[in-house]
N, C-alpha and C positions, 0 to 999 in steps of 0.2 A: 653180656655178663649178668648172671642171676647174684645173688641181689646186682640189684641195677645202679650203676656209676655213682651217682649224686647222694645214693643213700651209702655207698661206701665211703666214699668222702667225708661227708657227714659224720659218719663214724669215726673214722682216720682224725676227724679234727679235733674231736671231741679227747682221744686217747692221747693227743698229741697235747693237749690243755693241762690235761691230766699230769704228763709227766714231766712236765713245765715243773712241779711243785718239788722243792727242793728233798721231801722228805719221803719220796721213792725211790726204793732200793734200787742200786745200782743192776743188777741182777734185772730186777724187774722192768728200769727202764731199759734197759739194751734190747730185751725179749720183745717189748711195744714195739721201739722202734724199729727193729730187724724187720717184727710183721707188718708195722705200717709201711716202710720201704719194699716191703714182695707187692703189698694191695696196690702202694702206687705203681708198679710197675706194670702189675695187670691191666688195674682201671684203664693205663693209657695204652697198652694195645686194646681192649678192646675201643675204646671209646675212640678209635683214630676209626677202626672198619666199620663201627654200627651204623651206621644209618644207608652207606653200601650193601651188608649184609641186607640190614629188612629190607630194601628198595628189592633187593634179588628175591629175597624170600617172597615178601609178597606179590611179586609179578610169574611168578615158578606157581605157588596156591592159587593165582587166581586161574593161570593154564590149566590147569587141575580141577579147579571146583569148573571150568567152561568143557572140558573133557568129560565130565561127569553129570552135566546138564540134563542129559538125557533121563538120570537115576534121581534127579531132584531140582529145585527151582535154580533158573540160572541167575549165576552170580550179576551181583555190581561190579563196575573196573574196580581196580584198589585206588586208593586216593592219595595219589602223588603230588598236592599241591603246596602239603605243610613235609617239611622236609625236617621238622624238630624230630628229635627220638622220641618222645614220647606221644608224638603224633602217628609216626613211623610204627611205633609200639602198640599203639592202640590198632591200627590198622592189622598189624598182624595177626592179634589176639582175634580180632573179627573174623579176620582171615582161616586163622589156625581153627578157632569154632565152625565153620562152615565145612570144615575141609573134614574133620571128624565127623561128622554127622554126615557127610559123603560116603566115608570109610565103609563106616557103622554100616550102610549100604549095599557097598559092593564086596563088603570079606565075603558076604555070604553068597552073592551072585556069581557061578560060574562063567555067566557073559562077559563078565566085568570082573576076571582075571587080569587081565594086561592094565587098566587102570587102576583094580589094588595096589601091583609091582613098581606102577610108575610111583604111586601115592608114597610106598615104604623109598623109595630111590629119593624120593623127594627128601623124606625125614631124614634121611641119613646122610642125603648134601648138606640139610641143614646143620644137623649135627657138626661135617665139617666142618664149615664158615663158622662156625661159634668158635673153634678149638683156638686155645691160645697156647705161645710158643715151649709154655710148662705142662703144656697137656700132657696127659699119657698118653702114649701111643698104642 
């Protein structure tokens, strides 16, 4: 989920503080808390899958940035040892930046057709596993 859970939260708690205070319009508190009730609902699908999704994501990039060796320096494994999200997150980010700078590589290589295709197949699972159950389809 972009912004990312804790800083919605965060937010949420803050709006929720907010209309604690007796002399918010009715109108105006119902409208807070309708949208604090969608955010929590999001937060918590995504916040149940994340750290599933980046474990996939990042072992998918790293087949990818090893597939791509050939066209530029081979990767590190990804680092599966801290299993927080925002360790998870950090790794991906690393991940995602090696994997572009791959790209940047092979759009332009004809040899390195079929690993472009896999690299866009890849962004676009990603894209899946992000979707949440309000996504548009």
């Amino acid at each position: 989920m972009k912004p990312e859970v804790p800083a919605v939260l965060g937010e949420m708690a803050q709006l929720l503080m907010r209309n604690a205070d007796p002399s918010v319009h009715p109108a105006d508190r119902a409208g807070a808390l309708g949208l604090t009730a969608l955010l929590l609902g999001l937060a918590a699908e995504a916040w149940d899958g994340a750290a599933h999704h980046l474990v996939q994501e990042n072992r998918a990039v790293h087949a990818l940035l090893v597939q791509g060796q050939a066209f530029t320096t081979p990767p590190t494994p990804p680092v599966e040892d801290d299993l927080r999200l925002s360790a998870l997150g950090a790794e991906n980010a690393r991940l995602r930046a090696a994997l572009i700078a791959l790209q940047i590589i092979v759009e332009a290589r004809p040899d390195a057709a079929a690993l472009n295709e896999a690299i866009w197949a890849e962004l676009r699972a990603s894209t899946e596993r992000r979707k949440t159950a309000s996504s548009v389809v």
